[in-house]
N, C-alpha and C positions, 0 to 999 in steps of 0.2 A: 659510658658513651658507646663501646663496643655491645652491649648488649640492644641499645635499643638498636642500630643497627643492623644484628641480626635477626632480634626482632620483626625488623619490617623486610629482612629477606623472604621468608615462605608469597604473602602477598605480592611483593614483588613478581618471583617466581612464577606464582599462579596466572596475575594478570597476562604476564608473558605466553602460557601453556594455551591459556583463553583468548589471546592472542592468532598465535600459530594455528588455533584451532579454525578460527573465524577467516581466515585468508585461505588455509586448506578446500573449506568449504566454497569460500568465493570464485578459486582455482577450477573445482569440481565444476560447478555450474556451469561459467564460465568457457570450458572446454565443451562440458556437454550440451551445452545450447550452443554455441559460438555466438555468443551475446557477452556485450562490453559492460561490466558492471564495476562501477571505480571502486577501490582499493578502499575508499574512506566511509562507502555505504555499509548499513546495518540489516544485515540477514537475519531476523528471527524466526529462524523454520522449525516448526517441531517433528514434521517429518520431511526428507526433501524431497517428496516424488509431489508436495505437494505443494511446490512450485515449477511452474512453466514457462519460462522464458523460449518463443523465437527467434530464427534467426538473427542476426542485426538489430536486435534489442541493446537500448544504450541508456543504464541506470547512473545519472549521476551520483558525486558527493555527497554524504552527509543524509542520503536519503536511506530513510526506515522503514524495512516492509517485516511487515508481524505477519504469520501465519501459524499461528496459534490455535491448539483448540481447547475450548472452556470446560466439556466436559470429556472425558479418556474415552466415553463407549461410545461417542458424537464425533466421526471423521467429519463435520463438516467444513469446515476450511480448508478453501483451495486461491491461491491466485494465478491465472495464466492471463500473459501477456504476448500481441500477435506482433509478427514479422515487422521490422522497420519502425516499432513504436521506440519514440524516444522520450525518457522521464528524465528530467533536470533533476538540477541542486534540490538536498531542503524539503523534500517531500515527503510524506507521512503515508502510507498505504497500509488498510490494518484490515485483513484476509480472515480473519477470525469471527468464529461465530457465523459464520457466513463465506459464500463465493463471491470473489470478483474478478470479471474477465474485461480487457480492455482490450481492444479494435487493434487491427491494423494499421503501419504509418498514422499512429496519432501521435500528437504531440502534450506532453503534461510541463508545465511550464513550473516554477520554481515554488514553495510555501503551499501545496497542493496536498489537502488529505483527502485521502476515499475509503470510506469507511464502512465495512459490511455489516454492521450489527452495534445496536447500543443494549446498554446493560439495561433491567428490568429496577423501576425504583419501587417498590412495594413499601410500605411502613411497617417498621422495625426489624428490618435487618440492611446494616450496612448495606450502600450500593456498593460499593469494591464487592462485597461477598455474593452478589445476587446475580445468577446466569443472564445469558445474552435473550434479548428479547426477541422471541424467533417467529412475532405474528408479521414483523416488517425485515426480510433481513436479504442483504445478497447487492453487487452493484453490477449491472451491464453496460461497459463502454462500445458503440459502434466501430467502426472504420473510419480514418480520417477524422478523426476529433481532436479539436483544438481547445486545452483545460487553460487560462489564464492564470495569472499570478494569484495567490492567494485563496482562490477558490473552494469551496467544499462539498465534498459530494456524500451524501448521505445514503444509509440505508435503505434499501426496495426500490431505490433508481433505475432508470433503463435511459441513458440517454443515446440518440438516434442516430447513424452514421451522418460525417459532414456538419453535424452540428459544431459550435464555438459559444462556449463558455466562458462570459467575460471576467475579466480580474477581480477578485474579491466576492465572489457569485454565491449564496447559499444554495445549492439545488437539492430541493426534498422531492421532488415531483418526476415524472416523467417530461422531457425532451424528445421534441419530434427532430427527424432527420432535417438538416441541410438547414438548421435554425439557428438564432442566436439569441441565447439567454445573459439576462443579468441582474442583476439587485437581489434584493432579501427580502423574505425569498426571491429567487431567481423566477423572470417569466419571461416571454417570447420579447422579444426587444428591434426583430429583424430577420431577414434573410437571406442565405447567401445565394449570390446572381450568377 
């Protein structure tokens, strides 16, 4: 009994050091942007200059941002995020493979991915093992954008300032400003008055 015990101390241990380490980092940010990012969110940075949070930037819960990059001699991954924007619960943001920059006072509402880059499916090598396909890659959020529940936003996107983005929305395309998309794919639905 005492030994499996011990046994599961080193893990223990580790979790804890990976831990401290991941809060350290959240502290870091944190201070240096003066942006609110909760205790419960998941930073996956591989470098951290190559994340940008401003001011009054407010990451909920449970939210996951990758900023990953696929190949070591490929800095391309970046995400910055502008002044007053606020990301809820629950959201998937993957900076990899690609830039994503998101607007001013926008608003990203909860179960929300944005994804810079999908992997290449060639036949006969794994797609886990095959680089990020870099003919469509990158997302640009405007100013003032409103992302609804569920939503997803794809690769080589440019959606428009003032735009709204309805809940559950697949957007592969380009969005004009001060518009409002929805369904799957996502297309012009409306306009705001």
């Amino acid at each position: 009994m005492g030994f499996r015990i011990m046994g599961a101390l080193p893990s223990v241990f580790s979790i804890l050091l990976e831990e401290v380490e991941r809060q350290a980092i959240l502290h870091r940010i944190k201070n240096r942007f003066q942006c609110d990012i909760h205790k419960d969110a998941l930073l996956q940075l591989e470098h951290e200059e190559d994340f940008v949070a401003a001011k009054g930037v407010i990451i909920g819960a449970f939210t996951v941002i990758c900023v990953v990059n696929d190949n070591p001699k490929k800095n391309n991954s970046r995400l910055e995020i502008g002044q007053n924007t606020h990301i809820h619960e629950l959201n998937n943001i993957r900076a990899s493979g690609g830039r994503i920059s998101i607007g001013e006072k926008c608003l990203v509402s909860q179960q929300v991915s944005i994804i810079a880059a999908n992997h290449l499916f060639l036949r006969g090598l794994p797609i886990q093992n095959q680089p990020w396909d870099e003919r469509k890659t990158g997302v640009i959020i405007g100013d003032d954008v409103w992302i609804g529940c569920g939503a997803q936003i794809l690769p080589g996107v440019q959606i428009g300032s003032g735009a709204i983005v309805a809940a559950g929305s697949v957007v592969n395309s380009a969005v004009p400003e001060n518009t409002i998309v929805g369904g799957v794919p996502a297309r012009v639905i409306g306009s705001r008055s």
